[in-house]
C-alpha positions in Angstrom: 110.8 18.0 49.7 111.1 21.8 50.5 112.2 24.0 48.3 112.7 27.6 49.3 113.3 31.0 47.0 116.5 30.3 44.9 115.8 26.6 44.8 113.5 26.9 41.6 117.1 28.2 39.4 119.6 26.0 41.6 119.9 23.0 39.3 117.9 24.1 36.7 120.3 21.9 34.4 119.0 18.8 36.4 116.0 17.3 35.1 115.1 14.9 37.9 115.2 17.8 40.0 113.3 20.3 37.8 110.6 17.5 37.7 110.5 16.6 41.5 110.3 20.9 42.4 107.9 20.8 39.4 108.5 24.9 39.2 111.7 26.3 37.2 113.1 30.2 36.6 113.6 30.4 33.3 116.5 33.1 32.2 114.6 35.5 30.2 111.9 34.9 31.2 110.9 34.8 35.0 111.7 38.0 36.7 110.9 40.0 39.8 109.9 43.4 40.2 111.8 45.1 42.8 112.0 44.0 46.7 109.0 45.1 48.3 106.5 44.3 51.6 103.7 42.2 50.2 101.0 41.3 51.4 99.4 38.2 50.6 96.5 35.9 52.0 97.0 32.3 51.5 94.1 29.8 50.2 91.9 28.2 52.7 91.1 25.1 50.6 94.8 23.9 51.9 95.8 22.7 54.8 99.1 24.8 55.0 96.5 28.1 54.8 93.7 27.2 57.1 93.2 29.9 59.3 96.8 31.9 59.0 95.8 35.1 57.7 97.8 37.8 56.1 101.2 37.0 55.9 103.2 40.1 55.7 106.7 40.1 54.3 109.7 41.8 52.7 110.6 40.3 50.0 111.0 39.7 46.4 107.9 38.4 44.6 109.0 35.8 41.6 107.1 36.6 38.6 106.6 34.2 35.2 108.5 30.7 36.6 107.8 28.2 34.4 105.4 25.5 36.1 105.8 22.1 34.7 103.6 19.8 37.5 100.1 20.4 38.5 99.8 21.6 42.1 97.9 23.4 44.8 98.2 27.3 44.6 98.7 28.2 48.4 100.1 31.4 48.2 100.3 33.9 45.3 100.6 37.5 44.1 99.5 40.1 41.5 101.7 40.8 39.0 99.6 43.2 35.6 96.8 41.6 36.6 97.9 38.0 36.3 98.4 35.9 39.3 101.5 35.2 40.0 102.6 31.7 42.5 104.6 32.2 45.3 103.8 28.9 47.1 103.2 25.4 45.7 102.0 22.4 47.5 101.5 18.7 45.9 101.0 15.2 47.3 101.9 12.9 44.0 100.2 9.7 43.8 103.0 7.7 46.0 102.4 9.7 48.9 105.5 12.0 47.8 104.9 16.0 49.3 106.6 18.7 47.3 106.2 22.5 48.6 107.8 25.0 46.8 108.5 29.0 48.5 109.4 31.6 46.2 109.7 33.7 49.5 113.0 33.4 51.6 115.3 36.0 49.7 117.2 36.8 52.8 117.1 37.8 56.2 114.1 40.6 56.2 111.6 37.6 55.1 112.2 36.0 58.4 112.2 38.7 60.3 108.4 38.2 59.5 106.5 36.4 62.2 103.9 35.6 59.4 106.4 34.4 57.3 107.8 32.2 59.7 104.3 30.9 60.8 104.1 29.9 56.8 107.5 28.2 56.9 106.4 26.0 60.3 102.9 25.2 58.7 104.9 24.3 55.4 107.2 21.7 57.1 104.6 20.2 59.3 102.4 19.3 56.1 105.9 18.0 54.3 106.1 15.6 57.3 102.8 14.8 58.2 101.7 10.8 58.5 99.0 9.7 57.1 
């Protein structure tokens, strides 16, 4: 399952979905500072990172979500000195792949070539055999 951006708040009410996402905006709570180019280098140590680089996008950076399933930090940012996840990556027990993108606001993120190199690599773990 993919989830992208606005996905984390879009049944929020829905506790299967909540749990399968595993990541949830919480009103109140999770914010984001204002749009912005980032710059961020994704972790090595997972497949969806090896060997991609900066990626380099405009876009808004989601701050303080509320992270209810253990999973693989791929992608994250600096919010005050506490790192902040952008992108989530887990392979439960049954096989199951869940990647959740903060990124995606609108149409400037994919202008990104690096952005959209994340996107691709994202999809072809999701759908990977094993």
């Amino acid at each position: 399952m993919l989830g992208v951006h606005t996905a984390a708040n879009a049944f929020a009410t829905v506790p299967a979905w909540v749990d399968r996402l595993g990541v949830r905006w919480v009103e109140g709570v999770s914010m984001h500072p204002p749009i912005e180019w980032l710059a961020a280098t994704p972790v090595e140590s997972h497949p969806i990172g090896v060997g991609l680089g900066v990626v380099g996008v405009f876009d808004e950076r989601y701050s303080h979500l509320e992270i209810s399933r253990s999973a693989d930090v791929v992608l994250s940012h600096s919010l005050d000195g506490v790192e902040q996840p952008l992108l989530l990556a887990r392979e439960d027990a049954g096989g199951r792949r869940t990647v959740y993108d903060a990124l995606g606001h609108g149409s400037e993120s994919y202008a990104s070539d690096s952005r959209r190199e994340l996107l691709r690599r994202e999809v072809n773990w999701l759908l990977a055999t094993r």
